[in-house]
C-alpha positions in Angstrom: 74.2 75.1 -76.8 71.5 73.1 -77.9 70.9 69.2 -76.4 71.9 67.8 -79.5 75.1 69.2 -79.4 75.8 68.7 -76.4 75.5 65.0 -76.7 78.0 64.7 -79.5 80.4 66.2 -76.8 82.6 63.8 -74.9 81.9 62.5 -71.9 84.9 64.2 -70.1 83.8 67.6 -71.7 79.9 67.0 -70.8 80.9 65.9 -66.9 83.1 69.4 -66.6 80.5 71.5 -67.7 78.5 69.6 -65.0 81.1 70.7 -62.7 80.3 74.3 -62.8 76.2 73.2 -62.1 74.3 73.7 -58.7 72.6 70.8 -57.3 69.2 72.2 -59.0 70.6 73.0 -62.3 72.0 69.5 -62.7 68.7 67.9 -61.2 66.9 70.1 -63.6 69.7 69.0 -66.3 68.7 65.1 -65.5 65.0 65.5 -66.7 65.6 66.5 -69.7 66.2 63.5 -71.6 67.3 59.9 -71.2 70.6 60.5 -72.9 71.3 63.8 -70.2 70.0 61.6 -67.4 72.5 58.9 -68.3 75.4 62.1 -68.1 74.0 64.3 -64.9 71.7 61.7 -62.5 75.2 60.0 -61.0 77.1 63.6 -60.7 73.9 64.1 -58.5 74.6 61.4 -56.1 78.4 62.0 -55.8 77.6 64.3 -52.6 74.8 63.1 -50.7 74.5 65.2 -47.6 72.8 63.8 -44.5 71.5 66.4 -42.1 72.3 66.1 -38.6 70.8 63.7 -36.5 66.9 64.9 -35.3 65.8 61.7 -35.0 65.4 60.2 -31.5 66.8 57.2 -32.4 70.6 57.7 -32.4 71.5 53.8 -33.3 69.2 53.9 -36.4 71.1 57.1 -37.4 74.8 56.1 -36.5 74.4 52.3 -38.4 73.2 54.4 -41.7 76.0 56.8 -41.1 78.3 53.9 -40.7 77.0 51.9 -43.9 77.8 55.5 -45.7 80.7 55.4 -44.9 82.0 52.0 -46.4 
């Protein structure tokens, strides 16, 4: 399927195929034009995942967990 047919496809239809991408394929997915940016770059931040705390400063890390979380 070629880009420009892709963008004739629904929204609904374009964020369900996105569904089925890995992290790096829709990363990769969000460089390819401004139009698939627009479609894949907020599927990217849906899921942030924040490592466990290695940082020394535990209050730094629980207030940004906390902000996260509301």
């Amino acid at each position: 399927m070629g880009a420009a047919l892709f963008d004739r496809l629904p929204l609904e239809i374009q964020e369900t195929i996105a569904s089925f991408l890995s992290y790096h394929e829709l990363a990769a997915c969000a460089r390819v034009s401004q139009a698939w940016n627009t479609v894949f770059n907020p599927i990217l931040w849906r899921h942030v995942e924040i490592p466990k705390n290695t940082d020394r400063n535990e209050a730094r890390h629980n207030a940004w967990s906390s902000r996260l979380e509301e």
